[in-house]
C-alpha positions as CSV (number, residue, x, y, z in Angstrom):
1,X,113.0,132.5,90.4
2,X,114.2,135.4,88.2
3,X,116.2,136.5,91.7
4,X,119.1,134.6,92.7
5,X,119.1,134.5,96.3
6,X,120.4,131.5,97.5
7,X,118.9,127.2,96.9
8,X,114.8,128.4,98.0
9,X,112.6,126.0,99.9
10,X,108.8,125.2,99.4
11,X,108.6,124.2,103.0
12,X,109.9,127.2,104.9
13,X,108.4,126.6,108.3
14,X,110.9,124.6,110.5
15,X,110.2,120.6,111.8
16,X,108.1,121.4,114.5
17,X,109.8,117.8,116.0
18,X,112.8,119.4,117.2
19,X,114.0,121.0,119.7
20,X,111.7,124.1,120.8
21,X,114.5,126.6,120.6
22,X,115.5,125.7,116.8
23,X,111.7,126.1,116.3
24,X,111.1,129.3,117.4
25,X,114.2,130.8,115.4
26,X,114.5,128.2,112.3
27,X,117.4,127.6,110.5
28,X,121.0,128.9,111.8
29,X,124.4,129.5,110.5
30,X,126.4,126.6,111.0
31,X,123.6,123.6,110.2
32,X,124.3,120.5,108.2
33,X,121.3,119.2,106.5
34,X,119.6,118.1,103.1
35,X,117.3,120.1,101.4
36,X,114.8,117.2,100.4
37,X,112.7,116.3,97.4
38,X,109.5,118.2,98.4
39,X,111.7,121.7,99.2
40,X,112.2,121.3,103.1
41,X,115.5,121.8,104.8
42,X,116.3,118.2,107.0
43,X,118.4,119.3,109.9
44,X,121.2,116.6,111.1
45,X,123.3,118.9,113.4
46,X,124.8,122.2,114.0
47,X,129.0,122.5,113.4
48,X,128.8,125.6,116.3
49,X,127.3,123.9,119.0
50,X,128.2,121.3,121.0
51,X,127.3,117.7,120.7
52,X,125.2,117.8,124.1
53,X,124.1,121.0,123.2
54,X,119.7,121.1,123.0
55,X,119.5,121.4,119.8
56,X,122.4,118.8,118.6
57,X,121.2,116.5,121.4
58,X,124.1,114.1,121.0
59,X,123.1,113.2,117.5
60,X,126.3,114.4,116.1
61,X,129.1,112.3,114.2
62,X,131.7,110.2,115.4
63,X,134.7,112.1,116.5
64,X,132.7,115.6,115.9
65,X,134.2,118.4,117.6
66,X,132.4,122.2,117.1
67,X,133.8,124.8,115.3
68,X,133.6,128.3,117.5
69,X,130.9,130.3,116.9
70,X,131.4,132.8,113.7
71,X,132.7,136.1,115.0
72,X,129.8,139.1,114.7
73,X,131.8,140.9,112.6
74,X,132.0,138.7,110.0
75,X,128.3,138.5,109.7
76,X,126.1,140.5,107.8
77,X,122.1,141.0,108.3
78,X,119.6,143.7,106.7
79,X,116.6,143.4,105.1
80,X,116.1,141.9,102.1
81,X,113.0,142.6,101.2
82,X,109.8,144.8,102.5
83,X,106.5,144.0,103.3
84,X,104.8,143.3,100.6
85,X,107.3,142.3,98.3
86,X,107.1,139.6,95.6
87,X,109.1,137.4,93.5
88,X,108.4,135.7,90.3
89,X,109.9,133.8,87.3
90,X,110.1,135.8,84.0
91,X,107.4,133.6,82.8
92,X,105.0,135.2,84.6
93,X,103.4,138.7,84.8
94,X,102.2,140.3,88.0
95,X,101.0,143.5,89.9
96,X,99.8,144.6,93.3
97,X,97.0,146.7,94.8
98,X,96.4,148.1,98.1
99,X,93.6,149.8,99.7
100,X,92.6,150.6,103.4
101,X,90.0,148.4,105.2
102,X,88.5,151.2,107.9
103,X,88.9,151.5,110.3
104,X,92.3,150.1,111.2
105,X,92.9,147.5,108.2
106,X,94.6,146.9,104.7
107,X,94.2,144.7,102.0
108,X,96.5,143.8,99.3
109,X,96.0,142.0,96.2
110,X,98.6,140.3,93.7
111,X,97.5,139.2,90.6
112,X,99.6,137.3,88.5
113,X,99.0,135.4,84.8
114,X,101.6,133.1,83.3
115,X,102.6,133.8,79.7
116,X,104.9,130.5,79.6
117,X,104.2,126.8,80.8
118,X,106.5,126.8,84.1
119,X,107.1,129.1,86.7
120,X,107.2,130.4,90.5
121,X,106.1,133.4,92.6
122,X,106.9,134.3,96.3
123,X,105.2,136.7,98.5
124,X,106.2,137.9,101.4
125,X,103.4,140.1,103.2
126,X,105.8,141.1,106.2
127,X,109.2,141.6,103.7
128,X,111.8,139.7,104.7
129,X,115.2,139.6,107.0
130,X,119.0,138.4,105.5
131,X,121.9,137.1,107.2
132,X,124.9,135.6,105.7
133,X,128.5,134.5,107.5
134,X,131.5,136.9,105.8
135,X,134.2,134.2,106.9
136,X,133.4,131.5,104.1
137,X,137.2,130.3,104.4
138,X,136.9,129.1,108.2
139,X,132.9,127.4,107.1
140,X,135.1,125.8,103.8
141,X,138.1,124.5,105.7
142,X,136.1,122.6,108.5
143,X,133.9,121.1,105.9
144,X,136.7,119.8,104.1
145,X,138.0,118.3,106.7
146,X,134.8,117.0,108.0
147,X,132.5,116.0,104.9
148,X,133.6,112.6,104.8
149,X,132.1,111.8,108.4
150,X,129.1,113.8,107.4
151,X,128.0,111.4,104.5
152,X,128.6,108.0,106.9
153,X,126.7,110.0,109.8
154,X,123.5,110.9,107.3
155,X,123.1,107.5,105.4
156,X,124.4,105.3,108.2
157,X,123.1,106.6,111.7
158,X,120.7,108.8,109.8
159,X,119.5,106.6,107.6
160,X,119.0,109.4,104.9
161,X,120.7,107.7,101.9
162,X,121.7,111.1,99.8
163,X,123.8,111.1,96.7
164,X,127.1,112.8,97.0
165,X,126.4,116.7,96.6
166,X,123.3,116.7,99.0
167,X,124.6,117.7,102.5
168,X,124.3,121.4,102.9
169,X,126.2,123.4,105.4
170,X,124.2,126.9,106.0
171,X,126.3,129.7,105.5
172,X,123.1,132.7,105.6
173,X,119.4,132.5,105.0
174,X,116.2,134.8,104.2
175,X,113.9,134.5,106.5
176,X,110.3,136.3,106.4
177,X,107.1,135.9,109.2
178,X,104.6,134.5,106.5
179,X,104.8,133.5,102.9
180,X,103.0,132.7,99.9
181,X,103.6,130.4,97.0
182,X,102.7,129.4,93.4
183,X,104.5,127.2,91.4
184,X,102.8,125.5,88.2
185,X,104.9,123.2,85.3
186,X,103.4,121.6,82.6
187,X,105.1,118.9,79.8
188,X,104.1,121.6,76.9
189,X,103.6,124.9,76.1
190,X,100.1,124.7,74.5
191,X,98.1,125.4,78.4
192,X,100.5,128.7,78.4
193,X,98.3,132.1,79.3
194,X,95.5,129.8,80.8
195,X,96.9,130.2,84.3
196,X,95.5,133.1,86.5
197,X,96.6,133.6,90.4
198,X,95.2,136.4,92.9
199,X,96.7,136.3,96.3
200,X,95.3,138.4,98.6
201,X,96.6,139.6,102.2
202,X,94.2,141.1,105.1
203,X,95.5,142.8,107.8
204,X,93.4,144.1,110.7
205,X,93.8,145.4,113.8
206,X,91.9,143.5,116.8
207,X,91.2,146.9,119.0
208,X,90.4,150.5,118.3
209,X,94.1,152.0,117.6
210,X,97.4,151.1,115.9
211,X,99.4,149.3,118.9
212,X,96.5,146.8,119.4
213,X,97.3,143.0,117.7
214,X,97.1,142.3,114.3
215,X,95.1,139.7,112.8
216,X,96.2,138.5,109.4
217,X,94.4,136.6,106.9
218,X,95.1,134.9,103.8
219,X,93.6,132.9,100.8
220,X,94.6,132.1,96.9
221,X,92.1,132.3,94.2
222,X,93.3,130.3,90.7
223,X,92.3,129.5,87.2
224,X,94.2,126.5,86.2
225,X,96.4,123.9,87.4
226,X,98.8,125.0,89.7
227,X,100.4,124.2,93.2
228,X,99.6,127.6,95.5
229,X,100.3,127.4,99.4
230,X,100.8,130.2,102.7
231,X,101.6,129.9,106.1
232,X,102.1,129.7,108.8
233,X,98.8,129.6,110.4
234,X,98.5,131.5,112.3
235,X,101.6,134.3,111.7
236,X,104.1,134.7,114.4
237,X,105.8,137.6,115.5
238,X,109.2,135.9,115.1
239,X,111.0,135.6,111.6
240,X,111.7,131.6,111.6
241,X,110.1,130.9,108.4
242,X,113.2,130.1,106.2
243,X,112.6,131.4,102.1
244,X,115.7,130.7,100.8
245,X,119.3,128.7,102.5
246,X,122.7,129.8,101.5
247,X,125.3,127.3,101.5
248,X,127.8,124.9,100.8
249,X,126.7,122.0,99.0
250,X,129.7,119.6,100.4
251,X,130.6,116.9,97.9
252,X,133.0,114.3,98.4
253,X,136.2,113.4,95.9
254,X,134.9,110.5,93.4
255,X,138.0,108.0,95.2
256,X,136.3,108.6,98.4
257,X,132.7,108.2,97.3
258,X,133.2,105.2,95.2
């Protein structure tokens, strides 16, 4: 992404397998995870909640002890972006349209064509929500402290086997209600300028005025190889879908590692 806005993730929806409430908010301040191959974010445990807390359930490290819960002045949340916003890689050129659907809809179009042989768009129909922790120092210290245990808990109990630098410790996020995303990369240059993407996002209301419930649909249209996804299906009225995770990435002295 041209933007820097933190490590972003091709799967933004959260693991449906855990526990309801991490679900229906996604990721949090305070997690310890991996961000995986395919662009997911693995959740081990939460640092601010207790070991027989819900979410943690007791699969926590040995000897783990919580760190209190960040202080709501340090934190900081606005919106990042608004609806209908869009990111993409230099590589690539795109524009937007909009026109009302009557008698209560909209309909907006991106169109984007790549003008180099890799690249990456994001669009976020509803905008998108920021959050990030202020007190970095208190976040640094305990991981410092703690990394070590973190490693043996994710590729012993875990079973994740991760390289040293892979653990994350979430210090903020972006988080949006529904996404789209289009990522192509090819070994040369030579298929650059063959690659043509239109996104387009419907919104209609289901009754006869403004307050009644929204229906959303959307769909890609391509010309060339590339990987194009949205979601979720169907859009929620909650932001849980995570864009992009700021963190730590906690990495262990070579002495200890070795």
């Amino acid at each position: 992404m041209a933007e820097r806005s933190g490590f972003p993730l091709w799967c933004p929806n959260p693991n449906k397998n855990l526990y309801p409430d991490y679900v229906a908010s996604g990721i949090r301040i305070g997690d310890v995870g991996i961000i995986t191959s395919n662009g997911e974010f693995d959740f081990l445990f939460n640092i601010c909640l207790s070991a027989d807390h819900p979410v943690n359930g007791n699969r926590v490290p040995e000897g783990f002890k919580p760190i209190a819960k960040p202080d709501p002045a340090d934190m900081n949340s606005d919106t990042e972006q608004f609806p209908g916003a869009f990111l993409m890689s230099k590589s690539i050129n795109g524009k937007t349209g909009t026109r009302t659907l009557p008698p209560l809809g909209v309909k907006s179009d991106y169109y984007f064509q790549c003008v180099h042989y890799e690249g990456a768009i994001l669009i976020m129909p509803e905008g998108s929500y920021r959050e990030d922790l202020r007190n970095l120092g208190t976040f640094r210290r305990y991981a410092t402290m703690n990394g070590e245990s973190w490693y043996r808990y994710a590729n012993g109990t875990r079973g994740r086997e991760v390289v040293n630098g892979s653990i994350h410790l979430v210090t903020g996020y972006d988080k949006s209600t529904s996404w789209a995303l289009g990522a192509f990369s090819h070994g040369n240059s030579s298929v650059s300028g063959l690659i043509d993407l239109q996104f387009s996002a419907t919104t209609v209301n289901s009754g006869h005025n403004s307050s009644s419930e929204q229906i959303y649909t959307y769909y890609w249209n391509q010309s060339g190889p590339a990987r194009v996804k949205y979601g979720p299906t169907p859009v929620p009225s909650v932001m849980n879908q995570s864009l992009f995770v700021h963190s730590f990435c906690v990495e262990l002295n070579t002495s200890i590692w070795t």
